[in-house]
C-alpha positions in Angstrom: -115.9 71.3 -82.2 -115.9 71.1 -78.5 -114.1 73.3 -76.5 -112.4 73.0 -73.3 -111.9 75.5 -70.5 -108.4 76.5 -70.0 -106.9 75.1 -66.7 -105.8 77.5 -63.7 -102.3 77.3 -63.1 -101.2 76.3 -59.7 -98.0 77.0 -58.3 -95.8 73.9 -57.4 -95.0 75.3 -53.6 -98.7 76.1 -52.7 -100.4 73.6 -50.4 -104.2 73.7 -49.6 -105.2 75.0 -45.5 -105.9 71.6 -44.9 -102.6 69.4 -45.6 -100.6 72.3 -44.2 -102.7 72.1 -40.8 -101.9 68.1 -40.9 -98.2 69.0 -41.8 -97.5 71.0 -39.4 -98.9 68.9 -36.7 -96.9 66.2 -37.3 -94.3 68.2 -37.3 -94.7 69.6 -34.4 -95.4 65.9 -32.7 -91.7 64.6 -34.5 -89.9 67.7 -32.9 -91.5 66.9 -29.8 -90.5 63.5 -29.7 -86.8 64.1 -31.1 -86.6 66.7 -28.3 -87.6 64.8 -25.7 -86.5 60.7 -25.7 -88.7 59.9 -22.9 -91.7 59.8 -25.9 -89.4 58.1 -28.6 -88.5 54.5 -26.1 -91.1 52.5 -25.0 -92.6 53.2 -21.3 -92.2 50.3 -18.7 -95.2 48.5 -17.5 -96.3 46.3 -15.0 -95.2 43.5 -17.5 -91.5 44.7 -18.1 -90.9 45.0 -14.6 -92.2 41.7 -13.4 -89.8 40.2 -16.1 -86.7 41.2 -14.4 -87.8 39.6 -11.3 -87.1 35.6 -11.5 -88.3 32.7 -9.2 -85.7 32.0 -6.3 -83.8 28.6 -7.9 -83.9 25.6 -4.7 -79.6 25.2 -3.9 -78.8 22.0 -5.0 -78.6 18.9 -2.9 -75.4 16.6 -3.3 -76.7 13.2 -4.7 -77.9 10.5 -2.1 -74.8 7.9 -1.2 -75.2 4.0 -3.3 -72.7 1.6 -1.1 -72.6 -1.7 -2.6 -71.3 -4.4 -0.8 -69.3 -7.4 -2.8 -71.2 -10.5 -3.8 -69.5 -13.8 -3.4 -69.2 -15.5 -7.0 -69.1 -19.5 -7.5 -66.4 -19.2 -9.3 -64.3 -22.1 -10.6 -61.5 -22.3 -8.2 -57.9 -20.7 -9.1 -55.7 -23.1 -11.0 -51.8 -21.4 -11.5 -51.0 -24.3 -14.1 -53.7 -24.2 -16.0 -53.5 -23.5 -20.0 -56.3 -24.1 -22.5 -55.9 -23.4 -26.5 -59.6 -21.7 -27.0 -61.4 -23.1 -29.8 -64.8 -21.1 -28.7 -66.5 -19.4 -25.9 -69.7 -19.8 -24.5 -72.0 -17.2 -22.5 -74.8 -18.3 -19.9 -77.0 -16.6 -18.0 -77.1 -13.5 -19.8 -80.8 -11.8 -20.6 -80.0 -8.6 -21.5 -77.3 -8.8 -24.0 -78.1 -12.0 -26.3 -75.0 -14.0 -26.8 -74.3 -12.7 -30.2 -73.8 -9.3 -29.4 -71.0 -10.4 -26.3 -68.7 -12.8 -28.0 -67.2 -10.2 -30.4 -66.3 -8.8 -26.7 -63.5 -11.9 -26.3 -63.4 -13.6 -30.3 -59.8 -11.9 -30.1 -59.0 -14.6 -27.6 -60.2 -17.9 -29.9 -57.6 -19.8 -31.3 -54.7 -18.8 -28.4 -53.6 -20.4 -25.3 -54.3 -19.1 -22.0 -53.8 -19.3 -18.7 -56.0 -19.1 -16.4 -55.2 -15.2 -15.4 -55.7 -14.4 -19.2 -59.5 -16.2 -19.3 -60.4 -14.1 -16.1 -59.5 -11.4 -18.7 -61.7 -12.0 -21.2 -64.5 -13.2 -18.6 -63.9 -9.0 -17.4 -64.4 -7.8 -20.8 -68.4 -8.5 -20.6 -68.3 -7.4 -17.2 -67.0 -4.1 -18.1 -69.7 -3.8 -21.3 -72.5 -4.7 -18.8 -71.4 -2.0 -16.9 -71.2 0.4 -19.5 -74.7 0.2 -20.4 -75.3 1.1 -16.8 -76.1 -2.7 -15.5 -73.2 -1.5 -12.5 -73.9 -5.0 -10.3 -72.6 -7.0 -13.5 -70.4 -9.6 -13.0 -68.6 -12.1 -15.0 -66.6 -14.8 -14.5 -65.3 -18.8 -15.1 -67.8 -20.9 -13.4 -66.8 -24.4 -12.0 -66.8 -26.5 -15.6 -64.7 -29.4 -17.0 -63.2 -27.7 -19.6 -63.1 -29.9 -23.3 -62.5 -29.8 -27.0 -61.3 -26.4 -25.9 -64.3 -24.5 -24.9 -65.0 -21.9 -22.3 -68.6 -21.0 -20.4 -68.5 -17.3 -18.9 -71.7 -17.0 -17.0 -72.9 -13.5 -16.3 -75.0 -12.6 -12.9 -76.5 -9.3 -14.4 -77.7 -8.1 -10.8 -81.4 -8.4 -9.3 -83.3 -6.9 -7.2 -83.8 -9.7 -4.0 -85.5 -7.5 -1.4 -86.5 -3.9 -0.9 -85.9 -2.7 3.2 -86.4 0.4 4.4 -84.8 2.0 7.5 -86.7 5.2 8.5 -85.0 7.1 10.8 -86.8 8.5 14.2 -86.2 12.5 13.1 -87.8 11.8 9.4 -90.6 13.9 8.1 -91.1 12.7 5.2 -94.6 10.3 5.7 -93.4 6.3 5.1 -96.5 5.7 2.6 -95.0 8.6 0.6 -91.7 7.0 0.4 -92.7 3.6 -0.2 -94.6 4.8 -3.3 -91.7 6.2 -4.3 -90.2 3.1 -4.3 -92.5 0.9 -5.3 -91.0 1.3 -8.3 -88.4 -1.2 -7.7 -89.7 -4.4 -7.5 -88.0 -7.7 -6.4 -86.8 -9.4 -9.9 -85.8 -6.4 -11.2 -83.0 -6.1 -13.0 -80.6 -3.4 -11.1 -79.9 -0.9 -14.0 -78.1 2.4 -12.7 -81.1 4.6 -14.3 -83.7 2.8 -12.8 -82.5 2.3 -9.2 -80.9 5.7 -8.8 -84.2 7.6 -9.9 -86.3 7.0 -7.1 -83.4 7.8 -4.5 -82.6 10.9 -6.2 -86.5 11.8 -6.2 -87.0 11.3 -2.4 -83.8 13.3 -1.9 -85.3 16.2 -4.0 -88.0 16.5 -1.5 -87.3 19.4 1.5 -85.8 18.5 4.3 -85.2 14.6 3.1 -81.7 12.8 3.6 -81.6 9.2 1.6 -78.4 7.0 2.0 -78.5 3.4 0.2 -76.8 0.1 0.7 -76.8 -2.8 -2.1 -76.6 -5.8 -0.1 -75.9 -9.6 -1.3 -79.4 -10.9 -1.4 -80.6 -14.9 0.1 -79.9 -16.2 -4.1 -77.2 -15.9 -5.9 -77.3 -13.2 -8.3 -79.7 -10.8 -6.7 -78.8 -7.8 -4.0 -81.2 -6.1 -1.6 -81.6 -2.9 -1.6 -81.6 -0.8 2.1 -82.6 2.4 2.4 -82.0 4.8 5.1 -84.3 8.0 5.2 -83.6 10.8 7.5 -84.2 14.5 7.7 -81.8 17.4 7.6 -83.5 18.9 10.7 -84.4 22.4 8.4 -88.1 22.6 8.9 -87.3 26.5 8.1 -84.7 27.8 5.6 -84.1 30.9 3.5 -81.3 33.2 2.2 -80.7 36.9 1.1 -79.9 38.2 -1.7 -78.7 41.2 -3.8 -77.9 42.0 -7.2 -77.9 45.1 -10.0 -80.4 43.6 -11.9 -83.1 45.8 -12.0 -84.5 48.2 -14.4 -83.1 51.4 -14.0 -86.2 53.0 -14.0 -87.5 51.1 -10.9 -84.2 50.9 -9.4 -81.3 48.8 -10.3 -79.5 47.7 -7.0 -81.8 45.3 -5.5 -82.2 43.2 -1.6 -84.3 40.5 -0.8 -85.2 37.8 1.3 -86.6 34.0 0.5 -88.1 32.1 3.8 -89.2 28.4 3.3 -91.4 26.3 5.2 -90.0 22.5 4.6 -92.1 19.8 4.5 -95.1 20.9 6.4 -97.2 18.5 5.6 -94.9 15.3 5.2 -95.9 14.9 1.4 -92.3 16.5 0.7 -94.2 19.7 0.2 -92.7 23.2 0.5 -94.2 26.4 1.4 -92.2 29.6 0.4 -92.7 33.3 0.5 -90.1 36.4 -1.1 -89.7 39.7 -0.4 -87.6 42.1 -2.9 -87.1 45.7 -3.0 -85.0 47.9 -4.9 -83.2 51.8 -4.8 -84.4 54.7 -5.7 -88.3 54.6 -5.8 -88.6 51.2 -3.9 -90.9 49.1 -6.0 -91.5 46.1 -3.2 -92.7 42.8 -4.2 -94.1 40.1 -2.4 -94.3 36.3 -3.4 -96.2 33.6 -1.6 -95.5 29.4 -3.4 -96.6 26.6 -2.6 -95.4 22.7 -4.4 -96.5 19.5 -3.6 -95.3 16.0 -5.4 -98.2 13.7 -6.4 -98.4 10.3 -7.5 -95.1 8.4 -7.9 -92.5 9.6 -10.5 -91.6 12.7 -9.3 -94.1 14.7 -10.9 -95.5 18.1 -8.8 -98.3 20.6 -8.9 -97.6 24.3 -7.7 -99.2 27.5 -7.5 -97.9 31.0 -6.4 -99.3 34.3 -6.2 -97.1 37.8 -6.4 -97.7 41.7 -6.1 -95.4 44.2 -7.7 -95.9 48.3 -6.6 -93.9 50.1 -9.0 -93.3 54.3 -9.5 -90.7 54.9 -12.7 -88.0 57.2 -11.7 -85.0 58.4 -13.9 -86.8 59.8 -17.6 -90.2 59.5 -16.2 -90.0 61.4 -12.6 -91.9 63.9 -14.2 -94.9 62.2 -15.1 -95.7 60.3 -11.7 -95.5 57.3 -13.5 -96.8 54.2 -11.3 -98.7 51.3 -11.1 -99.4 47.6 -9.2 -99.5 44.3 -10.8 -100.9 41.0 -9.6 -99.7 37.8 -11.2 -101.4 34.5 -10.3 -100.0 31.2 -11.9 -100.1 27.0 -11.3 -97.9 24.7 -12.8 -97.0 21.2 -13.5 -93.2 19.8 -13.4 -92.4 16.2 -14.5 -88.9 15.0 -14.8 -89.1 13.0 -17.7 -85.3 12.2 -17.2 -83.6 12.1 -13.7 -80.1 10.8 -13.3 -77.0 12.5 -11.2 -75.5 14.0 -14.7 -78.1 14.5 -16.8 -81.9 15.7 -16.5 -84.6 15.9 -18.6 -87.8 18.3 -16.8 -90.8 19.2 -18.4 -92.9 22.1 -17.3 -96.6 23.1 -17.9 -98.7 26.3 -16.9 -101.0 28.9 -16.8 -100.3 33.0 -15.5 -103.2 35.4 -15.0 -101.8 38.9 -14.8 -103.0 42.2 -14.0 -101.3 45.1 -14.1 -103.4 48.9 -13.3 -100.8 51.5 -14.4 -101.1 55.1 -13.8 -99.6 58.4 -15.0 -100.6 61.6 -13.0 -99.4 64.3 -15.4 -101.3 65.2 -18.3 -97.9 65.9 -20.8 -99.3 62.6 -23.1 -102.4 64.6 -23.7 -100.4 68.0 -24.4 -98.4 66.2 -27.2 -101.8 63.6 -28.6 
């Protein structure tokens, strides 16, 4: 029969040298850290900091002036006595819209008489739809016709482009090359759609220092306007602003000043050079900024790059440890506005950061507690 050595009782309290070393050291850590919060948050770094300091915004420009002047229509001539029982109507000259989709605009008026106030009505209903999609030269009306059997021809003139001119001013900046590739996206034959026109004046006027006002003039054929553009300049080569706000971390110093200084147009791309200055209570924390943007190529799209230097000492829960540190942040960029109208925009943006921050803590306490 085998036999088996009786076991040594242990007692349930007793805990070998070893776990009770490990026990009370973490203990000891957990008391620390209750005692003292500074250990139980986490430390701001170079990172945290730079996060509550945000990119100067540019102030909104108003949107550029659009003047049009009225077009003279060949009409059919006003005739007070005239009454015509519509059997049907018939539209001409209409490319956008195809004719199916505009006589439900005016079938409400087949089969009644009108006068001839009441059929300049219904010619204004596809006006007023071509201008709801945005085609704001539109027009519609009765041309000269012998009306018979009861039915009525509305011709549309949807508005085209007849000439491009441009009218720079003596004080502009901005380099006439660079604006005309700007516009070279409209193009005589267009068709003069709201979106389309507006999107290259509202680009130039983006640009520094750049003033755009525009006239729709009746062009040589009927049906088409020219389009005049006036470029000027604002006369700011140099603006900036000052600034303060309570945004800060209130370890680096929540009540903040600052200063933004641009350089406009420097170059007469519509470029813009700009350097920051920030600095905050308590332990200071200055930061510098240094930008620079430039549009390229034709549709708005520009390339930046800016470079920035943060010197930071924590105050408030970490006074004790000397906490301080400098970071360096590096970054380019692409914007594109995919989508540029005066209500409504649509802005894409691409880019890289390289950041470096070199923190440093002159008391030893971390070690004491580790």
């Amino acid at each position: 029969m085998a036999r088996t050595s009786p076991k040594r009782p242990q007692s349930c309290g007793a805990q070998s040298p070893r776990l009770l070393t490990l026990t009370t050291l973490v203990s000891a850590a957990l008391g620390v850290l209750i005692a003292n919060p500074v250990y139980a948050q986490q430390r701001p770094d170079a990172g945290r900091v730079l996060d509550t300091v945000k990119e100067p915004r540019p102030v909104p420009k108003p949107a550029p002036e659009i003047t049009v002047q009225p077009e003279a229509k060949p009409a059919l001539k006003a005739q007070p006595g005239l009454k015509v029982k519509v059997a049907a109507f018939r539209i001409s000259g209409n490319t956008v819209f195809s004719e199916a989709a505009l006589l439900p605009l005016v079938s409400g008026q087949i089969g009644k008489e009108l006068d001839f106030e009441e059929l300049n009505q219904a010619a204004n209903k596809v006006a007023v739809y071509y201008r709801s999609k945005g085609y704001f030269l539109a027009q519609a009306y009765l041309p000269a016709q012998q009306i018979t059997d009861g039915k009525v021809e509305i011709a549309v003139l949807e508005g085209r482009v007849g000439e491009v001119k441009l009218n720079t001013k003596e004080n502009a900046r901005l380099r006439e090359s660079r604006t005309k590739s700007i516009l070279g996206a409209i193009q005589p034959g267009d068709l003069i759609n709201e979106r389309s026109l507006e999107r290259g004046l509202l680009l130039l006027n983006d640009m520094p220092g750049v003033i755009v006002k525009s006239t729709l003039e009746p062009g040589t054929k009927v049906g088409t306007a020219d389009v005049a553009v006036e470029l000027g300049d604002d006369g700011k080569r140099v603006s900036g602003s000052v600034k303060a706000d309570n945004w800060g971390s209130r370890f680096t110093g929540e009540y903040r000043v600052g200063a933004d200084l641009n350089l406009n147009n420097p170059s007469g791309f519509g470029d813009m050079l700009s350097v920051s200055a920030l600095t905050s209570n308590g332990n200071g924390s200055p930061m510098g900024r240094v930008s620079y943007v430039v549009p390229v190529g034709s549709w708005g799209t520009k390339l930046g790059a800016s470079a920035s230097k943060l010197d930071y000492t924590l105050g408030k829960d970490y006074t004790n440890l000397l906490a301080h540190g400098t970071a360096t942040v590096g970054s380019v960029y692409a914007l594109h506005p995919f989508v540029r109208t005066r209500n409504f925009n649509v802005v894409g943006i691409v880019g890289a950061d390289r950041r470096r921050g070199f923190p440093a803590i002159s008391a030893t306490t971390f070690l004491a507690v580790a």
